[in-house]
C-alpha positions in Angstrom: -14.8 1.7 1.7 -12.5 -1.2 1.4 -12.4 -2.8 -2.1 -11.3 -5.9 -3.7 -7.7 -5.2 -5.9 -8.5 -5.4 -9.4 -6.4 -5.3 -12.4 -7.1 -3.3 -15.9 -9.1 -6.0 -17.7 -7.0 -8.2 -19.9 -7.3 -7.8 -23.5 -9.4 -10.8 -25.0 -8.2 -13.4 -28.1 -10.3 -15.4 -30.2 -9.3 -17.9 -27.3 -12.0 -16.3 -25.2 -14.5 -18.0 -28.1 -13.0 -21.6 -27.6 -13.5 -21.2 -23.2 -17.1 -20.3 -23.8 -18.4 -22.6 -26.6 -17.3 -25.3 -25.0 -19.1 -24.3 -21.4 -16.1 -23.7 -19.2 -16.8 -21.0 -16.6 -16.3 -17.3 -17.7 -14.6 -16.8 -14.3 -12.6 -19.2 -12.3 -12.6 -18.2 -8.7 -9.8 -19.7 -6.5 -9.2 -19.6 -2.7 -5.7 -19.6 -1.8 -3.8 -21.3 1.1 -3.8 -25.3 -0.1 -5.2 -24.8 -3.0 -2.7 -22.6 -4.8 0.0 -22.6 -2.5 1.2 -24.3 0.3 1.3 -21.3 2.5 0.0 -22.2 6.1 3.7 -24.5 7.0 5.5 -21.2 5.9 3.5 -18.6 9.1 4.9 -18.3 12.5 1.2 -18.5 13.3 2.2 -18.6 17.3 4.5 -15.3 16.7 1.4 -14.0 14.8 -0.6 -15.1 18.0 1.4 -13.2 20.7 1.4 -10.0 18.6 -2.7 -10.3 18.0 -4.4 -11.2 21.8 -2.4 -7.9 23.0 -4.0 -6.1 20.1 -7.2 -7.2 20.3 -7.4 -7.1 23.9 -6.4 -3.0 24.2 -9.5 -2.9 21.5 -11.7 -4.8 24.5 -12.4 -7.6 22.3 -13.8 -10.1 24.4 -11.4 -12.0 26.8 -13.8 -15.4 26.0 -12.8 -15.7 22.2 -9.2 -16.4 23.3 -10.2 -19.1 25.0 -12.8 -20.5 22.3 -10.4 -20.3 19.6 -6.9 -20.7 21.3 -4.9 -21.5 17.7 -6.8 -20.3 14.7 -5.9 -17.0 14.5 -8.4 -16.4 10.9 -11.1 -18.1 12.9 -10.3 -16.1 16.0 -9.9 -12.8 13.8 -13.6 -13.5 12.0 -15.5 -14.5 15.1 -14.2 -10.8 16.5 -15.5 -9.3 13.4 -19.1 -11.2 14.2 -19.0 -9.6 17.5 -18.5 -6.5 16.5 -20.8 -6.4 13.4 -23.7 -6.8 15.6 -24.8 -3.9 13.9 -26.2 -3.9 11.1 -22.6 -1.7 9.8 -19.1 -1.8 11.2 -18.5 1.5 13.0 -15.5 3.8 11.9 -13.6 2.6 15.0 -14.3 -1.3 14.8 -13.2 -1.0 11.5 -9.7 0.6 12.6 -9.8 -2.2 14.6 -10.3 -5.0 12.7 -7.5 -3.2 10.3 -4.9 -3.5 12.7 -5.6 -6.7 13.1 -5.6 -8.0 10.0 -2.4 -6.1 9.7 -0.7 -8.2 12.2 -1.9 -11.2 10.8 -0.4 -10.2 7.5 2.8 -9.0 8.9 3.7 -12.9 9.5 2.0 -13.7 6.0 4.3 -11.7 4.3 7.2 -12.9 6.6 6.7 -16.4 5.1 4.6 -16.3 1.8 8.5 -16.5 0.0 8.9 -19.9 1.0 5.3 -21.2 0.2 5.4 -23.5 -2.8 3.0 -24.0 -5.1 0.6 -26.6 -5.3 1.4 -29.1 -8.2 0.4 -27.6 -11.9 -1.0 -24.3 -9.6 1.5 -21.7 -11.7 0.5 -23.6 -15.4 -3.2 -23.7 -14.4 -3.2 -19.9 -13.9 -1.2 -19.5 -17.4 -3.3 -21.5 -18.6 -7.1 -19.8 -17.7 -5.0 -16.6 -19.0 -4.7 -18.0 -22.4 -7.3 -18.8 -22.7 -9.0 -15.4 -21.8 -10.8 -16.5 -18.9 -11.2 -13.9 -16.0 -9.2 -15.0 -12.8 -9.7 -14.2 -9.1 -8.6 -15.3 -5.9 -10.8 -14.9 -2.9 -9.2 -15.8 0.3 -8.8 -15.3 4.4 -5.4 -14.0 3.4 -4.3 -10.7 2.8 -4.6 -9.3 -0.3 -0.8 -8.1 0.0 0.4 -11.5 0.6 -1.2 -13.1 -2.6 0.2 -9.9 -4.4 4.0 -11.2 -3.5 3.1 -14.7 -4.6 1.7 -14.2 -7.2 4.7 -11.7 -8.7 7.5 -13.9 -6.8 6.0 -16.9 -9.5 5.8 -14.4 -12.1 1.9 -15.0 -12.4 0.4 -11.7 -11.7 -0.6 -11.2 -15.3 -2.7 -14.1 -15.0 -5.1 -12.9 -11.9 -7.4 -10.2 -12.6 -8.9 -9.7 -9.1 -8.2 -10.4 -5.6 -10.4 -10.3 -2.7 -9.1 -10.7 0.7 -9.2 -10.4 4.2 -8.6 -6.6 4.0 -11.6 -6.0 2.3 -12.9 -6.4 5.7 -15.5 -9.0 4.7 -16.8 -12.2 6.8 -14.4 -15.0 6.1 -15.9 -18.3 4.2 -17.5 -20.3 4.4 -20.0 -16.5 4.3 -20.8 -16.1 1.1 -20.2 -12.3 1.2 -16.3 -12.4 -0.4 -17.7 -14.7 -3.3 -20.1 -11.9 -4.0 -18.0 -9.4 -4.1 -15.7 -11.0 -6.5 -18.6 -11.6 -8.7 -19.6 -8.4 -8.5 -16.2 -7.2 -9.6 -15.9 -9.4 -12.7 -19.3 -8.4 -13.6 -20.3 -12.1 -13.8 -23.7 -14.3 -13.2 -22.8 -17.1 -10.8 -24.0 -19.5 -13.2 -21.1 -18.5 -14.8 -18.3 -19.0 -12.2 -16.2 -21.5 -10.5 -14.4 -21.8 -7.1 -11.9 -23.8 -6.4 -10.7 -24.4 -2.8 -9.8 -27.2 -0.5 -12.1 -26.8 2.6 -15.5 -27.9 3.6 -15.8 -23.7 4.2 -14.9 -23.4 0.4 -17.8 -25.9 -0.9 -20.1 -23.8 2.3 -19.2 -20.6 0.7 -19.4 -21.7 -3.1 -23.4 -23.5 -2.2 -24.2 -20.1 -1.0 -23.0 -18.2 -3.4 -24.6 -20.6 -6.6 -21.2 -21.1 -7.8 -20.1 -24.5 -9.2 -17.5 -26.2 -6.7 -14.5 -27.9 -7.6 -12.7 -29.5 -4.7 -8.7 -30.0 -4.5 -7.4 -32.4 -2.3 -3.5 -33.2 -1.7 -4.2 -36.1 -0.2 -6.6 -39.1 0.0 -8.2 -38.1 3.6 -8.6 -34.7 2.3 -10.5 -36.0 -0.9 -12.5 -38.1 1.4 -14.0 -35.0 3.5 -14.3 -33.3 0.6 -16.5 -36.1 -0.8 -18.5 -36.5 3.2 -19.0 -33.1 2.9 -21.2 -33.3 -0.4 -18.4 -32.2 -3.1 -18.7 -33.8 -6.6 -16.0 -32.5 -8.5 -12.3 -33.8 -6.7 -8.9 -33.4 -7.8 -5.5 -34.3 -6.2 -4.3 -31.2 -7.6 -4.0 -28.1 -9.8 -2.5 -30.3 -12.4 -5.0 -33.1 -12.1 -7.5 -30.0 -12.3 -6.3 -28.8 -15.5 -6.5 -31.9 -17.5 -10.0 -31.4 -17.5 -9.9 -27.6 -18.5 -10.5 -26.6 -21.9 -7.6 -24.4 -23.2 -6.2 -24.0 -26.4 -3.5 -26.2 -26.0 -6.1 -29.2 -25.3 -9.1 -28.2 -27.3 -9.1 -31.0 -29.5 -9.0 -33.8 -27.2 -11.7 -32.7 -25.5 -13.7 -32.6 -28.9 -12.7 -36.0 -29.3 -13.7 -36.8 -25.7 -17.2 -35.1 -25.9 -17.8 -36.8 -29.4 -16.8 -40.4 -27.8 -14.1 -40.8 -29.9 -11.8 -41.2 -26.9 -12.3 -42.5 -23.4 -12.0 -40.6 -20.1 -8.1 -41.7 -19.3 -7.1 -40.9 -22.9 -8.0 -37.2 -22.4 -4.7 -35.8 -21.2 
């Protein structure tokens, strides 16, 4: 059975007392691609193409799906995975199958996850959660491999405690099922979670999954179909994001926010 990569469980400081009396989430979940990093500009997603159709088609995946999704190749990759979890289990071989082709996929991940920059504040966001003894995941359509690299390339690895990808063999968000696994892993309520993400899929998977929602949008259009799509919570960016996270660091100034000493713009 595939699993989600997890990490031996961090050690927890009194810091872990100031996250939870003042009612952040015990476990911030994050998706990955535009939301952490800026990874999609950095795949050769038409190489990635031309090495997957072959594949999938000597597994007799249907000739249709090439035509119904003729760029996405996640898209293309989870609708295959529908088709063949008709049953109510994958079978030994579609598994094998789906493997491979989530190998592919990663192949050209891996190829260009060392040039995909991090979103604004995304590396002192993670530090930041860390030190303050929060539990960390990232649940993506990536591989789990290619977060792996980012996240030592940035020298955050510490910081994550779990990681659940597209190898885990799962249905991609906006299903819920990759959101319950991760809860599952860090033994956590979803009443007690976050996910962050940047998609309409993200706030689909999160309202399934009875997991707070907190949007991050680069850009103005992005924040605006965020907002159409019934997301409350909107930030420009990890940075904007972690001026409204209670950490060590800023523990005080949120007192004085929450006790109206301060307004909301003084809260930095």
């Amino acid at each position: 059975m595939m699993t989600a990569d997890k990490w031996p469980r961090k050690s927890r400081s009194p810091a872990t007392h100031i996250a939870r009396a003042a009612a952040q989430p015990a476990l911030w979940l994050f998706d990955f691609d535009n939301t952490l990093a800026r990874l999609e500009p950095a795949v050769d997603w038409a190489a990635s193409r031309r090495e997957l159709e072959p594949a999938m088609r000597a597994a007799h995946a249907r000739e249709g799906l090439f035509e119904e999704f003729p760029r996405k190749n996640l898209v293309l990759y989870d609708a295959w995975r529908s088709e063949l979890n008709a049953s109510p289990a994958l079978s030994r071989a579609a598994r094998a199958a789906l493997r491979r082709a989530s190998v592919i996929i990663e192949k050209y991940e891996l190829l260009g996850v060392d040039l995909a920059a991090p979103l604004d504040g995304a590396l002192d966001l993670l530090r930041a959660l860390d030190r303050a003894g929060a539990t960390v995941g990232i649940v993506t359509s990536n591989s789990s491999r290619t977060v792996r690299r980012w996240l030592g390339r940035n020298r955050v690895r510490a910081a994550v405690d779990l990681i659940v990808g597209r190898d885990t063999l799962l249905p991609l968000k906006p299903a819920a099922d990759m959101l319950a696994r991760a809860l599952r892993d860090a033994a956590t309520p979803a009443a007690r979670a976050a996910f962050v993400g940047d998609s309409e899929s993200d706030l689909i998977a999160a309202r399934a999954a009875n997991v707070r929602f907190l949007g991050i949008g680069a850009s103005a259009a992005s924040r605006g179909q965020l907002a159409a799509a019934g997301a409350v919570e909107i930030f420009a960016s990890p940075a904007a994001l972690l001026s409204h996270v209670v950490t060590p660091s800023n523990r005080m100034a949120h007192l004085a926010k929450s006790a109206g000493l301060v307004s909301v713009g003084e809260v930095k």
